[in-house]
C-alpha positions in Angstrom: -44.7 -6.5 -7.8 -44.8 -8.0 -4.2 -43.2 -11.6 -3.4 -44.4 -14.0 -1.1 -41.7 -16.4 0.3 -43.4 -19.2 1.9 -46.5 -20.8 0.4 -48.1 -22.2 3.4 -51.5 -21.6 4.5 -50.8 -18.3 5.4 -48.9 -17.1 2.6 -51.0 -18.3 -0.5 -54.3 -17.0 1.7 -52.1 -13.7 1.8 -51.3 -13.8 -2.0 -55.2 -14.9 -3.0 -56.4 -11.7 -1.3 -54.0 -9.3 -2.7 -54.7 -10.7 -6.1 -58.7 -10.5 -5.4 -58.1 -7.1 -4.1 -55.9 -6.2 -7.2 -53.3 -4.6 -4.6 -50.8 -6.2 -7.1 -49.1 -9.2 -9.0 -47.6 -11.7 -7.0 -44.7 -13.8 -7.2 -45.2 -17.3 -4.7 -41.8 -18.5 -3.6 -41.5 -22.0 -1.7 -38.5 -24.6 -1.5 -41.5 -26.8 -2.2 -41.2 -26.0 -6.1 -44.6 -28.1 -6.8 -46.7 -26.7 -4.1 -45.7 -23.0 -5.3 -46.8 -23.9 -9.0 -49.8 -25.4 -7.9 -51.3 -22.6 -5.2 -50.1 -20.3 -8.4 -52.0 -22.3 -10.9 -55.3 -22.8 -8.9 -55.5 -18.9 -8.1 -55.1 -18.0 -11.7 -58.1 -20.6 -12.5 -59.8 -18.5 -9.9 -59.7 -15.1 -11.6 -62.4 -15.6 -14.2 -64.6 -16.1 -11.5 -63.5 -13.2 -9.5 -63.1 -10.6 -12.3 -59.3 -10.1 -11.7 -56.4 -10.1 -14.2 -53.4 -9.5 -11.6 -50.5 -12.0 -12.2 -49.4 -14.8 -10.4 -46.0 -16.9 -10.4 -45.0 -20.2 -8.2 -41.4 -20.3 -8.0 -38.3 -22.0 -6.1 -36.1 -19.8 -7.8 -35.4 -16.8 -5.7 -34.1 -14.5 -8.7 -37.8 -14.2 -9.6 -38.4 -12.0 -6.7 -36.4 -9.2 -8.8 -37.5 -5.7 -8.7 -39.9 -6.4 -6.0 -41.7 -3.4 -4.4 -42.7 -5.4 -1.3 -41.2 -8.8 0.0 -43.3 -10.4 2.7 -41.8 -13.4 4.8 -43.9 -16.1 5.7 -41.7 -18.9 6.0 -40.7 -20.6 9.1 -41.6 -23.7 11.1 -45.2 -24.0 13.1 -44.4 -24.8 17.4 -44.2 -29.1 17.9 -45.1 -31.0 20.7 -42.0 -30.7 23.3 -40.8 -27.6 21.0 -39.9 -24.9 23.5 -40.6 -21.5 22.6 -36.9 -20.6 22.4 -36.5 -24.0 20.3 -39.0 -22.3 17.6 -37.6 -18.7 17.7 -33.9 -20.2 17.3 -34.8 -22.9 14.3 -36.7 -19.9 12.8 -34.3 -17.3 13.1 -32.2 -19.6 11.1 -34.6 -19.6 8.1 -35.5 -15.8 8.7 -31.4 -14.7 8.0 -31.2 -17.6 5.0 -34.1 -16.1 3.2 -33.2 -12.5 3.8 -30.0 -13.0 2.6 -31.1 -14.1 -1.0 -33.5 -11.0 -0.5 -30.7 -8.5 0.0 -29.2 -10.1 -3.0 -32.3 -10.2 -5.8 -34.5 -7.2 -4.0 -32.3 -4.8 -2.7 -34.7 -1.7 -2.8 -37.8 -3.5 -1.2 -39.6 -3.1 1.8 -39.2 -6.5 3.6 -42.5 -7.7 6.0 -41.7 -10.0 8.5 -44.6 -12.3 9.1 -42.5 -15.5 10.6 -43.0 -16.2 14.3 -42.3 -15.0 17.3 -42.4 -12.4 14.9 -41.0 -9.2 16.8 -37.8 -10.9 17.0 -37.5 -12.4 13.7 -38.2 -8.6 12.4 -35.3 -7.5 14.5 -33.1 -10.6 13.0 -34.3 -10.1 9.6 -33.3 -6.1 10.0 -30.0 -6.8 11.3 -29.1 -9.2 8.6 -30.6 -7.3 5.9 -28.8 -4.0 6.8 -31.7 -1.8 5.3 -32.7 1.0 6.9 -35.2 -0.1 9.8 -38.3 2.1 7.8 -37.8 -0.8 5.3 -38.1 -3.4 7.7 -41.1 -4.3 9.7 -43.6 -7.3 10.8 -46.9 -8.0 11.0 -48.5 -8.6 14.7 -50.3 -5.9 16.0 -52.7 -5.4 13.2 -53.7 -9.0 13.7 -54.0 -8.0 17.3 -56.1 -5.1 16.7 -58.6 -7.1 14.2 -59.7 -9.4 17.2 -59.7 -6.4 19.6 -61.9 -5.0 17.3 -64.5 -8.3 16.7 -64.9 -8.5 20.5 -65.8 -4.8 21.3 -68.2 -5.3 18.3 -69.7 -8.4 19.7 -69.6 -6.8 23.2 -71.8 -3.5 21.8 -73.9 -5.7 19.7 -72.7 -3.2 17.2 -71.0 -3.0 13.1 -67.3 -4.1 13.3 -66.8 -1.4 11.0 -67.3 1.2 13.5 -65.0 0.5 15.7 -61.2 1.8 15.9 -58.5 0.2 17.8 -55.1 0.0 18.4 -52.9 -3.2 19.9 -49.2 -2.3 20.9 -46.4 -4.3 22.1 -45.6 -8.2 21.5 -47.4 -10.2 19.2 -47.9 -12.6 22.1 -49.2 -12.9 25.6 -47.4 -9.9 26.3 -49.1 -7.6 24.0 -50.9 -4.2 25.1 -54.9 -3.6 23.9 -55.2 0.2 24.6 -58.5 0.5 25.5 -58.0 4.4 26.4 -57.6 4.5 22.5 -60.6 2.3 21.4 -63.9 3.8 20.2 -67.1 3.2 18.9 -67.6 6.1 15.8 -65.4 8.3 17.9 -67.7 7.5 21.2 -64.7 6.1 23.6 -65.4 2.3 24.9 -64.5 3.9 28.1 -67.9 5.6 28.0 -70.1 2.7 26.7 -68.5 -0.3 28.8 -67.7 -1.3 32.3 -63.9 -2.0 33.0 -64.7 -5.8 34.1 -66.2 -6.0 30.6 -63.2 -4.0 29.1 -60.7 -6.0 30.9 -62.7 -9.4 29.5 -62.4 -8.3 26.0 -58.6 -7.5 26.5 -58.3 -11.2 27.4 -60.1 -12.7 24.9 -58.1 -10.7 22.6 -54.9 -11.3 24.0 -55.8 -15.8 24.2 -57.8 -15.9 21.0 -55.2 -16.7 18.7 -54.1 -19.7 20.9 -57.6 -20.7 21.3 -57.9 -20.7 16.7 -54.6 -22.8 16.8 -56.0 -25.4 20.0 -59.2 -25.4 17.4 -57.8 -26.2 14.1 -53.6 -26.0 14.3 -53.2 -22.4 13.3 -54.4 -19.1 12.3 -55.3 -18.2 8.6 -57.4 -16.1 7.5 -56.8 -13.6 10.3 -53.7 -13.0 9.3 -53.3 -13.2 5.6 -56.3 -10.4 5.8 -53.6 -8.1 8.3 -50.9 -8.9 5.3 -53.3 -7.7 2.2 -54.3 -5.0 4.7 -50.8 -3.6 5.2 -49.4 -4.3 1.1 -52.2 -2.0 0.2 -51.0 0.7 2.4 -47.5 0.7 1.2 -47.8 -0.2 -2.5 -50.7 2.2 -3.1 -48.9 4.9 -0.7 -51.9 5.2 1.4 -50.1 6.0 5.0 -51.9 4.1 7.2 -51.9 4.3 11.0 -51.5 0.9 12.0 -49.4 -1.0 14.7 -46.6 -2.7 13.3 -43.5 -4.2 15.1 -40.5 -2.0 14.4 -37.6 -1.0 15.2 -37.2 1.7 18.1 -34.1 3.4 18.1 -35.1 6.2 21.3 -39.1 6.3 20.7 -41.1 5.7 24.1 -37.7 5.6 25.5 -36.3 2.2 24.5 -33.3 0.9 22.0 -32.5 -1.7 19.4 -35.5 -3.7 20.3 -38.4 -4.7 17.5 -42.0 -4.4 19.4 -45.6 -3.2 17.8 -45.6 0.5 17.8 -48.5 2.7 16.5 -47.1 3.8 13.0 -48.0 5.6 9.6 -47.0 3.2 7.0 -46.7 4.2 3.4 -44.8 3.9 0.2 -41.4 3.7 2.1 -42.8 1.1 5.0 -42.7 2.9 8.0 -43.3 6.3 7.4 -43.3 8.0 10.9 -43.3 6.2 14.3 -46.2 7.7 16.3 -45.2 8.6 19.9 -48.6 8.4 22.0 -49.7 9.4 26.2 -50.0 6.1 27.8 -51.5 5.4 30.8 -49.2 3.9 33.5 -50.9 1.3 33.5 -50.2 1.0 29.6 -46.8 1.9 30.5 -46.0 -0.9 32.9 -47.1 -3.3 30.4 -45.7 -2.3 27.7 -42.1 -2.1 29.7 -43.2 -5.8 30.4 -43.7 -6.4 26.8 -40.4 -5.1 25.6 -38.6 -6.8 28.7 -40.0 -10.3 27.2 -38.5 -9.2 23.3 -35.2 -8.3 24.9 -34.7 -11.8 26.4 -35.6 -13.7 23.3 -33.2 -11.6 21.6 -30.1 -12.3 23.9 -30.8 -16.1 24.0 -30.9 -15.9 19.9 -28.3 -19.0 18.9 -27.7 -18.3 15.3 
């Protein structure tokens, strides 16, 4: 069983496709009781159409999340006009530690996915309240990340998205760390099949198309409740899938007690293995950037 806490856009979109993609039942939790029962009730009238027989509950009632394999957070405020970005991460944070707390107390055995913004540092909140052990805690950033890195090399080529392979490190933010040394084409290298001034305008289209979805239509979607199917399948069905999650680094690529996107094999117990890759220097220096950025937020954390 996976619970969903938060019944937003995001998280019934996220429970929709992993009932569609019969990755498992689903129980919808929102302090909203009625909006819960109803994203609950129209996806069940959905399944006759779709041919799938997973369950679905909407709930206010935390104690329903009970032996939960997975428990994926998606609950937090959206930024305001006037809201500073320390504003969000400190009004979130409060709501991250809140809802991991009744986690730690119903699910105690889960694996807990972080999908709440800035979400590298609400993964590190949500693992420091939680006390799991940091395999069992990790967020959701870098696969979203990778997914547009991977639509604009395709639309670059003129080629199937489903050729391409990519990996996004780093923030989940203006920060983050496209690894274009690491992209390819059906194992042909971009480096080989596209200028750098065309590499380096697909990096930035990658790292400012999320803002430019949420100056479109006031946030992200479907983007991201695909990355959250992408990664339940991989741990409930044990698949170990190298993805880039945000996790915790304890001495990997030489930094401590910080959360950040890291390449990773995840797999029936979350984060399997923490791949350690070569990076350029220039990779490097960003990615030190990156990191430098999380480690502020963190110390100017209120709650």
């Amino acid at each position: 069983m996976i619970t969903i806490i938060g019944a937003g856009r995001v998280g019934s979109t996220a429970a929709f496709n992993i009932l569609r993609y019969r990755i498992g039942d689903v129980v919808l939790i929102d302090i909203f009781e009625n909006l819960a029962k109803g994203e609950a009730l129209d996806m069940m009238q959905t399944a006759p159409a779709l041919e799938f027989d997973g369950k679905i509950i909407g709930t206010n009632d935390y104690s329903q999340m009970q032996n939960s394999e997975l428990v994926i957070v998606t609950a937090g405020e959206a930024r305001k006009p006037g809201m500073s970005r320390i504003d969000l991460m400190n009004k979130n944070a409060g709501i991250v530690k809140s809802v991991v707390r009744e986690v730690v107390k119903h699910a105690p055995d889960c694996k807990l996915m972080i999908v709440t913004n800035p979400v590298d540092v609400m993964t590190y909140v949500a693992y420091k309240t939680s006390g799991f052990e940091r395999n069992r805690v990790f967020g959701m950033g870098n696969i979203l990340d990778t997914l547009r890195f991977r639509s604009y090399i395709a639309l670059e080529l003129n080629v199937s998205r489903e050729d391409i392979r990519a990996l996004v490190i780093g923030e989940h933010g203006d920060s983050m760390v496209p690894l274009a040394e690491y992209a390819s084409v059906a194992g042909i290298p971009i480096t080989r099949l596209l200028t750098k001034e065309k590499i380096d305008k697909i990096i930035n289209l990658t790292v400012s198309s999320g803002a430019e979805v949420i100056n479109l239509k006031g946030s992200t979607t479907h983007a991201p409740a695909a990355a959250i199917a992408i990664m339940a399948d991989a741990i409930v069905r044990g698949r170990n899938r190298v993805m880039g999650v945000s996790t915790v680094l304890q001495g990997e690529y030489g930094f401590k007690d910080v959360s950040i996107g890291m390449p990773v094999v995840l797999g029936k117990n979350g984060v399997e293995k923490i791949l350690e890759l070569d990076l350029s220097l220039e990779a490097r220096r960003r990615l030190e950037k990156s990191v430098a950025v999380i480690k502020e937020c963190i110390d100017n954390l209120s709650v």
